[in-house]
N, C-alpha and C positions, 0 to 999 in steps of 0.2 A: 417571369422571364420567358420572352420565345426560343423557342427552339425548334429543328427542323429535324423530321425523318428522312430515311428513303429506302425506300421497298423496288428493286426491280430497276435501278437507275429513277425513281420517280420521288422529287421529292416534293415533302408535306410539311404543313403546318402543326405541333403538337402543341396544341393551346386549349386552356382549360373554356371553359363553355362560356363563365361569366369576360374571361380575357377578349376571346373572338367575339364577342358581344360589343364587347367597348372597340374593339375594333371597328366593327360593324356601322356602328352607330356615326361614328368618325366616319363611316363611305357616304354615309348619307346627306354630310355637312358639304362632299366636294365636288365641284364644277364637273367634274370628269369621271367615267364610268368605270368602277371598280368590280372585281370580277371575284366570286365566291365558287367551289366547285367542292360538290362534297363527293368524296371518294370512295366507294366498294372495294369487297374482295373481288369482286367479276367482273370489276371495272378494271381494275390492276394487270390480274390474271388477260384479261382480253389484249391491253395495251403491250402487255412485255418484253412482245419482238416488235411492237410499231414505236418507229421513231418517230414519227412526224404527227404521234397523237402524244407521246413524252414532249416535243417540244409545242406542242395547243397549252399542256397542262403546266407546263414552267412559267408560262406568259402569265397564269393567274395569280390575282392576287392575293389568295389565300386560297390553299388547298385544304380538307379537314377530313381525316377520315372519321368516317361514322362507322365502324364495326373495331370493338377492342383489339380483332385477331390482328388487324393493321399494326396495332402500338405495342401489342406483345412480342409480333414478328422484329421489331425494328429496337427491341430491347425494353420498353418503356414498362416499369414496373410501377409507376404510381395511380393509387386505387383509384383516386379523384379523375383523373383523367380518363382512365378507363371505365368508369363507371360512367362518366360525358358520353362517352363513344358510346359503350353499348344502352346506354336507354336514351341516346337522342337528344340528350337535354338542351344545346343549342338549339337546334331546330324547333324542338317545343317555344323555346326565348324567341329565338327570331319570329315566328306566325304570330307570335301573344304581341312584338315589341310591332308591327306591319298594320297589326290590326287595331291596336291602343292607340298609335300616332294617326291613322288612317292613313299610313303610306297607300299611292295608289299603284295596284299589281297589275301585271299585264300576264297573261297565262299563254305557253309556247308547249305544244303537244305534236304529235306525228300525225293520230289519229281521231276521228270522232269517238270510240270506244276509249283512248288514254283520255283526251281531254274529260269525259263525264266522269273517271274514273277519280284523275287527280282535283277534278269540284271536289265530289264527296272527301274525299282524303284530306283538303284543307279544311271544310269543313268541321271534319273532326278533330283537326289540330285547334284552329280558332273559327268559332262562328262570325261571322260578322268584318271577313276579311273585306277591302276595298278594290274590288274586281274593278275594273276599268275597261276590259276588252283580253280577247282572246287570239289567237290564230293558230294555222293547222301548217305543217313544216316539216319535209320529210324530205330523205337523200333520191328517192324516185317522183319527188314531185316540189323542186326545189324554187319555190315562189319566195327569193333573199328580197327581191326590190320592194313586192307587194306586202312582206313581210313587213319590213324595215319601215314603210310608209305607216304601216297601220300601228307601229309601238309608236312610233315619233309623234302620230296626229294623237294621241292621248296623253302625252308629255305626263308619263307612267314614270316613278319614283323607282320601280322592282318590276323587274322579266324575272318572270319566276318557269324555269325552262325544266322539263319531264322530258326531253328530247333524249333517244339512247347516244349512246359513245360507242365510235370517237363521232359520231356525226354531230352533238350537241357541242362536242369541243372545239371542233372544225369549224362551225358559223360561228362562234360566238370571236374566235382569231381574225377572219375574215371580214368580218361587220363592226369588229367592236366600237373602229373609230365612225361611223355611220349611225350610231344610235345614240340618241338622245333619253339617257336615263339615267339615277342615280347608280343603281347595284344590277348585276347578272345574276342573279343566281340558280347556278346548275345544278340540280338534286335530283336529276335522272330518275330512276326507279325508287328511291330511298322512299317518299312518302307512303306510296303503295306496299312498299316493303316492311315496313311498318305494322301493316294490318294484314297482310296476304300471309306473310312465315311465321303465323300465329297455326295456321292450318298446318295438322302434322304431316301431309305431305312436302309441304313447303317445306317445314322446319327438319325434314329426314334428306332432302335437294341440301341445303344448307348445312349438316354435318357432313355429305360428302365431298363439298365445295371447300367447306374449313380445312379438311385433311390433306384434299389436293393444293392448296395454297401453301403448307404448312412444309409437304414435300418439294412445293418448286422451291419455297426460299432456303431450305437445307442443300438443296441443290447448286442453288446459287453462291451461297457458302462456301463452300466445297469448291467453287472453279481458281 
């Protein structure tokens, strides 16, 4: 059964891995572009005095957090689900379920350094994804039309978008009716996060990111 969170005025989807799958699968069956955003603690924490990045992320159509501190913060005591969030298992489902159908991906990055970064990163998730075309798309160098031309001329199944927030959340409200594709899907930093907060620097950034998060939402409690 679905049910929803909300952290910070922001709400989310709390669906087990295999549910937002059958979900998923269903975006792929309809005429019209359905919209995936997977969510952080640094994404949240960034957005929590922006209103007009809480109203990009309501327009989608499934929100999911990947990190359990999300479903812990908002009550959610079931091991399965929380065990989805912190080891990724959708995400793992969806590169395996992209690259078994041969949906074709269309890859949305800021940078030449992100884009090679998130290659390898899919790579590692599934080999043998069905890349179709790339593009480079940043808030200082914001090419929407030239963009928008070169997903549409591939008639790509999945935007698979590494753009940061809120700027990834931003184009994707502003363009959505303009593109030609099955799914959005926004996983920002997630993939690279994946294999970067393995390194104990990262992973010691990351407990004092947990603690901070932990104090806004008791805060937030509290008003």
């Amino acid at each position: 059964m679905e049910e929803k969170i909300s952290i910070f005025d922001t709400e989310m989807d709390s669906l087990s891995a295999k549910e937002t799958m059958i979900r998923t699968i269903q975006f792929f069956e309809d005429d019209l572009l359905d919209t995936i955003e997977l969510m952080t603690l640094n994404m949240l924490m960034g957005g929590q005095e922006d209103p007009k990045w809480k109203r990009n992320v309501a327009g989608m159509d499934l929100v999911l957090p990947v990190e359990a501190e999300i479903l812990e913060a908002a009550g959610i005591q079931d091991r399965g689900l929380l065990r989805d969030a912190d080891e990724r298992v959708f995400l793992r489902m969806f590169m395996k379920y992209l690259q078994k159908n041969r949906r074709r991906v269309f890859l949305l990055a800021e940078t030449e350094e992100e884009l090679m970064r998130v290659e390898e990163a899919v790579r590692r998730y599934q080999r043998g994804l069905n890349v179709v075309g790339h593009a480079l798309l940043s808030p200082e160098n914001d090419r929407r039309e030239n963009v928008i031309n070169d997903i549409n001329g591939t008639e790509t199944d999945c935007i698979l978008s590494v753009l940061s927030s809120p700027y990834q959340e931003e184009f994707i409200a502003d363009t959505r009716a303009l593109l030609s594709a099955k799914v959005w899907f926004g996983c920002g930093k997630v993939l690279e996060q994946s294999y970067d907060e393995r390194r104990l620097a990262n992973r010691i950034k990351y407990f004092f990111m947990k603690k901070i998060f932990r104090y806004r939402v008791e805060r937030q409690k509290d008003r």
